[in-house]
C-alpha positions in Angstrom: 100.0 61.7 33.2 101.7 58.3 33.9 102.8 57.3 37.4 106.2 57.1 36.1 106.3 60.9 34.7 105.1 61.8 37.9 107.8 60.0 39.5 110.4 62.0 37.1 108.9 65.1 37.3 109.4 65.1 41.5 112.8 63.7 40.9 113.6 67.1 39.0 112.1 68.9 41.8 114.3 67.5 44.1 117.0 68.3 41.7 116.1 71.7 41.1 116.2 72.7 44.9 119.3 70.5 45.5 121.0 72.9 42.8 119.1 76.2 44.5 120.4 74.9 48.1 124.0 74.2 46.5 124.1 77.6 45.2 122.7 79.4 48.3 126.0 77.9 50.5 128.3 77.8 47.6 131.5 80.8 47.8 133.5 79.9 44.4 132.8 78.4 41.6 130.0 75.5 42.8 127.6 78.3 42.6 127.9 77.7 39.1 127.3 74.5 39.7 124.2 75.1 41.6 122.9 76.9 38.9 123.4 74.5 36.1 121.9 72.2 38.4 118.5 73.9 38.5 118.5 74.7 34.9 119.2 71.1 34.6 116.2 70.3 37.1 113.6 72.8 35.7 114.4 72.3 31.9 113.9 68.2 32.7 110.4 69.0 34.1 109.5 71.3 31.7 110.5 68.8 28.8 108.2 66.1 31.0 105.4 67.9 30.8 105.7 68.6 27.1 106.3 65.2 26.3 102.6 64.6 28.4 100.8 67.4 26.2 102.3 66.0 22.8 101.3 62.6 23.3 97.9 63.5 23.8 97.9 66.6 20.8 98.9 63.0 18.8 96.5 60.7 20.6 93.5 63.4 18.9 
């Protein structure tokens, strides 16, 4: 994995528990928020790492 993918992938991290946090505290309708937040955060990482393992299936 690239340094930079690394990079991304914490940033969603970060993102993903700023959205769980902001959902945790939230009493209306920024739990919603929250929660697209960490959908937005884990579906970003999960696309990351997919990127890494199709690069390399085309590399072979």
């Amino acid at each position: 994995m690239t340094s930079s993918r690394i990079v991304f992938l914490v940033l969603s991290v970060i993102i993903a528990l700023v959205g769980l946090l902001a959902a945790a505290a939230a009493h209306d309708y920024l739990h919603v928020f929250g929660l697209g937040l960490f959908a937005f955060g884990a579906l970003f990482a999960l696309s990351c790492v997919k990127r890494h393992f199709d690069e390399q299936d085309a590399a072979r």
